[in-house]
KEKE-3310 file (N, C-alpha, C; in steps of 0.2 Angstrom, whole numbers, plus 5000, padded with zeros to 4 digits):
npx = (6397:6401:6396:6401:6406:6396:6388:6398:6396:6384:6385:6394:6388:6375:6382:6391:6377:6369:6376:6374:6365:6361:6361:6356:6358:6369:6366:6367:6373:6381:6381:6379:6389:6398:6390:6393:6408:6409:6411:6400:6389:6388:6385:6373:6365:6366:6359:6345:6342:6346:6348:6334:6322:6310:6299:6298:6300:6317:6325:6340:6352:6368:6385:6378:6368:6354:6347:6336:6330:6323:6316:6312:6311)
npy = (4844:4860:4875:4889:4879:4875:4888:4892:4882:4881:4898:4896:4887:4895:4905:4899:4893:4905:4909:4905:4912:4928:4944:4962:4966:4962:4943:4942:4952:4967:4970:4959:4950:4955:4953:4939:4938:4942:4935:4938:4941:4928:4920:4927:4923:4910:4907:4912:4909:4897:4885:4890:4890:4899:4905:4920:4937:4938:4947:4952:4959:4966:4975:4985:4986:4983:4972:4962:4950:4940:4923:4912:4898)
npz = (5741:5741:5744:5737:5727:5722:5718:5710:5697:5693:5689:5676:5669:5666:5662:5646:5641:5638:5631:5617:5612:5606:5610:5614:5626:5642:5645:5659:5672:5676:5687:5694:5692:5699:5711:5714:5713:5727:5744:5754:5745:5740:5750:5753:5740:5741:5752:5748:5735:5732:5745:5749:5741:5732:5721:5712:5715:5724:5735:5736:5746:5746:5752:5756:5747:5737:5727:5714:5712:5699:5702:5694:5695)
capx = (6399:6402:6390:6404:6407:6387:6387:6402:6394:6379:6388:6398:6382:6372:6387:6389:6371:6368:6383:6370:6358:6362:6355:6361:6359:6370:6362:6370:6374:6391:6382:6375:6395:6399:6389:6395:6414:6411:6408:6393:6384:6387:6381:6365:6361:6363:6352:6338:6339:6349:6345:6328:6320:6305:6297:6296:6304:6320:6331:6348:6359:6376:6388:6371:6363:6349:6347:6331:6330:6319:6317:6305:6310)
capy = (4849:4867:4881:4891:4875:4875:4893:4893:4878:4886:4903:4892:4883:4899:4908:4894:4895:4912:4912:4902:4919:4935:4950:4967:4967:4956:4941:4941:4958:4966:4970:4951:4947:4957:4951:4933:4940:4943:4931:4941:4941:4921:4918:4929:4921:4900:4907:4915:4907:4889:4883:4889:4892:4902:4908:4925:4941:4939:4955:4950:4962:4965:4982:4987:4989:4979:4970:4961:4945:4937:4915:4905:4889)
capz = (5737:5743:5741:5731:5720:5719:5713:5703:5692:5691:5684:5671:5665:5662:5653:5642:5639:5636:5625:5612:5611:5604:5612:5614:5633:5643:5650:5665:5670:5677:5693:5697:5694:5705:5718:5712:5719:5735:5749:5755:5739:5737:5753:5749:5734:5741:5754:5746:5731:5732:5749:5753:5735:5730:5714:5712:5718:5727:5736:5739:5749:5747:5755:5759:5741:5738:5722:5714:5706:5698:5702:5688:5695)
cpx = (6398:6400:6395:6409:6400:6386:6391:6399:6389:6380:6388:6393:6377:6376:6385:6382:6370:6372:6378:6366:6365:6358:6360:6364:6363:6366:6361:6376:6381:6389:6379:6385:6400:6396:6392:6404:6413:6408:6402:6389:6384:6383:6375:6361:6359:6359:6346:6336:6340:6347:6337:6323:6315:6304:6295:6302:6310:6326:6336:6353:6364:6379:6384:6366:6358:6350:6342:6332:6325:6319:6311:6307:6314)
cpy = (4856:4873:4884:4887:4877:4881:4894:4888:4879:4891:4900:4890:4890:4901:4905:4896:4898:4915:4911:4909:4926:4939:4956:4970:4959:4951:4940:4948:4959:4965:4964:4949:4950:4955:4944:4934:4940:4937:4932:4940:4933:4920:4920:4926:4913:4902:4906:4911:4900:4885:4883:4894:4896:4903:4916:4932:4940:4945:4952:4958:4963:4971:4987:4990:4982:4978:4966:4955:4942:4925:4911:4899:4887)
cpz = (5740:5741:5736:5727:5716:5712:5707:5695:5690:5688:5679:5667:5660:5658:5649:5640:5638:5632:5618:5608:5610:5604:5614:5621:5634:5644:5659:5665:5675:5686:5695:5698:5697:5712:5719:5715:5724:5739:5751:5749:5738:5743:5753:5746:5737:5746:5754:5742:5730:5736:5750:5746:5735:5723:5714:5713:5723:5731:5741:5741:5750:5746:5753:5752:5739:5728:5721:5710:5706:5696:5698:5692:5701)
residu = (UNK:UNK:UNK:UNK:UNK:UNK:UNK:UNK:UNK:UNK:UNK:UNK:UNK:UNK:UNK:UNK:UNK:UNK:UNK:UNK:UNK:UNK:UNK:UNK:UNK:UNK:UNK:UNK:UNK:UNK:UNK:UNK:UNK:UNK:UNK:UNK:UNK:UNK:UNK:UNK:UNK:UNK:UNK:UNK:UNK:UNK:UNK:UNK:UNK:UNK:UNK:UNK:UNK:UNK:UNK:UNK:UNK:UNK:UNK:UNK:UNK:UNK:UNK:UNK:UNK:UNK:UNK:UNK:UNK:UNK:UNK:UNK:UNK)
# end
């Protein structure tokens, strides 16, 4: 499977799931799906987060702006 199958089914899932909850904040915000557009930002994320995992604070960079994520599992 294809890192940008990986992620795209990974997006799909959360949506769906996050469709269930009603909150007034996205759950998944505009600028995470913007980094999910660009090839930089996919590779980013299966690096940091998909490939070589941790728990905890993750900062993904992409067209040099730093972004912070946070990994439970």
């Amino acid at each position: 499977m294809s890192k940008d199958s990986i992620i795209d089914n990974l997006f799909r899932v959360a949506s769906n799931m996050f469709t269930q909850f009603n909150t007034e904040e996205p759950l998944i915000s505009e600028k995470t799906k913007v980094i999910l557009k660009t090839t930089e930002g996919r590779e980013e994320l299966y690096k940091k987060i998909i490939h070589s995992p941790k728990q905890g604070d993750v900062t993904i960079t992409v067209n040099g702006q730093e972004t912070k994520f946070f990994v439970e599992a």
